[in-house]
C-alpha positions in Angstrom: 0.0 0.0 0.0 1.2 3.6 -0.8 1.2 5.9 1.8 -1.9 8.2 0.2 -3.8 4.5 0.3 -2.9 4.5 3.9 -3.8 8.1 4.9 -7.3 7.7 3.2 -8.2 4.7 5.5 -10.2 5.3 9.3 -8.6 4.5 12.3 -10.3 1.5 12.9 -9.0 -0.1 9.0 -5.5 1.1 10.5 -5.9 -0.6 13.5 -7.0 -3.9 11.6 -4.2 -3.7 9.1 -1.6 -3.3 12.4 -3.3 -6.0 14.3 -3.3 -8.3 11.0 0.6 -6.8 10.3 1.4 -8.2 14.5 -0.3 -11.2 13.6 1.9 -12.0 10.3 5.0 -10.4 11.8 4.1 -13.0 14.9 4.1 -15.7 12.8 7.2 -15.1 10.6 8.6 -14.8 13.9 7.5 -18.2 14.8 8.2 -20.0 11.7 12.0 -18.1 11.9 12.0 -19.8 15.5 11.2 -23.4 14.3 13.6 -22.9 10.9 16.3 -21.7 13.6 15.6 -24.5 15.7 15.5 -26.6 12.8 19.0 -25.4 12.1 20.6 -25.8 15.4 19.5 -29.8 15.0 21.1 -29.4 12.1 23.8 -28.1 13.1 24.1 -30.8 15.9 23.8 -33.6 14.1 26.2 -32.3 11.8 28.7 -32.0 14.8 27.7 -35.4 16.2 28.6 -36.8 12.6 31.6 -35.1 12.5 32.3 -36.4 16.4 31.0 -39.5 15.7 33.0 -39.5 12.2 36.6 -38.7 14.5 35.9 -41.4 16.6 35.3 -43.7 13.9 38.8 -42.1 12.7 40.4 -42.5 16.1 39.0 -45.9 16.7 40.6 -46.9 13.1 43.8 -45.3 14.3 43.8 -47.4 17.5 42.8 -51.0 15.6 45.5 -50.0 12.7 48.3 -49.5 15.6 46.7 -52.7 17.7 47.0 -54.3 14.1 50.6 -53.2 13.4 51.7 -54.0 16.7 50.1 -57.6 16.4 51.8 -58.0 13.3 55.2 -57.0 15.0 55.2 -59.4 17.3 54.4 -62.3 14.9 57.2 -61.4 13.0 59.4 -61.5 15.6 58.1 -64.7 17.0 58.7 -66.2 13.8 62.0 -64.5 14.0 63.0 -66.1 16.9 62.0 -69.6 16.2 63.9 -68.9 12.8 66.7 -68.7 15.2 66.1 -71.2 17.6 65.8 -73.5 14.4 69.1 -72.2 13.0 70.6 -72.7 16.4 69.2 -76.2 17.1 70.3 -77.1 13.6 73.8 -75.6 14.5 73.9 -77.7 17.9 73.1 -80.9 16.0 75.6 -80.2 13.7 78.5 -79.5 16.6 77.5 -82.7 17.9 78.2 -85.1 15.2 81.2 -83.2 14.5 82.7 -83.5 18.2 80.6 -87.6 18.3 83.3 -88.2 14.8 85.8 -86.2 16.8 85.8 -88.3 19.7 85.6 -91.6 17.8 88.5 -90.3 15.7 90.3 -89.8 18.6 89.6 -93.0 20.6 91.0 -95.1 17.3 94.1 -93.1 17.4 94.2 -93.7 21.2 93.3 -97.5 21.1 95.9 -97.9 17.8 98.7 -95.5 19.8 98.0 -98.1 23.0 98.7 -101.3 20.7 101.6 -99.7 19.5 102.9 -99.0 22.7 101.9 -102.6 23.8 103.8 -104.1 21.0 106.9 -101.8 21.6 106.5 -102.7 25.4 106.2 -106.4 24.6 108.9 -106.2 22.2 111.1 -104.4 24.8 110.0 -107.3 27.5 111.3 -109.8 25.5 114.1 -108.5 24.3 115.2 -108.0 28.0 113.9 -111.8 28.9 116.2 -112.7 26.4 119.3 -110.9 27.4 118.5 -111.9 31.1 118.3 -115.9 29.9 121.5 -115.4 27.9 123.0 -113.9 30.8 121.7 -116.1 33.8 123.0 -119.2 30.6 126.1 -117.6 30.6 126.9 -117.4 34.3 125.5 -121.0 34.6 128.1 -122.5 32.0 130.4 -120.4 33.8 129.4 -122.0 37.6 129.9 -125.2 35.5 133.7 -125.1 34.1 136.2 -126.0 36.1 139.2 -123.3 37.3 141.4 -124.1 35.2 139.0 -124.3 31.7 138.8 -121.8 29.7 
């Protein structure tokens, strides 16, 4: 409306077109409420989703490092029985080494003692010998008169 419209109309027509302007005004400001309201649940949800979306984040940060780590340690546990195999192969190995070691060195020990029995006999004998040739000798000796020579 112009403002001549509105200076032509009785007090009573302004007084309707305020009370009908308060009414509209009253309801834009109650529709402006609820769209407000409608935008702070909005806005809420939004920020829950973005909450909710970090913890998702955070929670997928924690399983990857509870992943890594699990996958850590089996690698190292299959490290280590990698090395405990290694080693218990390396052991085995040591001890048929020093097992022919040992046999080696009881046959040189066993063929050293027959040597040294057969030397010892040899040497026995030898000195049996010269000791019947002797005790022979002094015997024919005892035997023979004084004046045989």
């Amino acid at each position: 409306m112009t403002k001549k419209e509105l200076k032509r109309l009785s007090r009573s027509d302004l007084l309707e077109l305020l009370l009908e302007q308060t009414r509209r005004c009253e309801a834009l400001e109650a529709e402006l409420e609820q769209a407000r309201a409608a935008l702070n649940e909005r806005t809420l949800r939004m920020q829950n989703a973005g909450d909710l979306a970090h913890a998702v984040l955070e929670v997928n940060g924690v399983m990857e490092a509870a992943q890594a780590a699990a996958r850590q340690y089996l690698d190292s546990a299959a490290a280590l029985e990698a090395d405990a195999r290694a080693r218990s192969q390396r052991m085995q190995q040591l001890q048929a080494e020093t097992e022919a070691a040992c046999e080696r060195l009881r046959a040189e020990t066993r063929s050293a003692c027959e040597v040294q029995r057969a030397q010892a006999e040899a040497e026995a004998k030898r000195i049996c010998e010269n000791l019947i040739r002797n005790a022979m000798i002094r015997a024919q000796n005892m035997t023979r008169r004084p004046g045989e020579g």
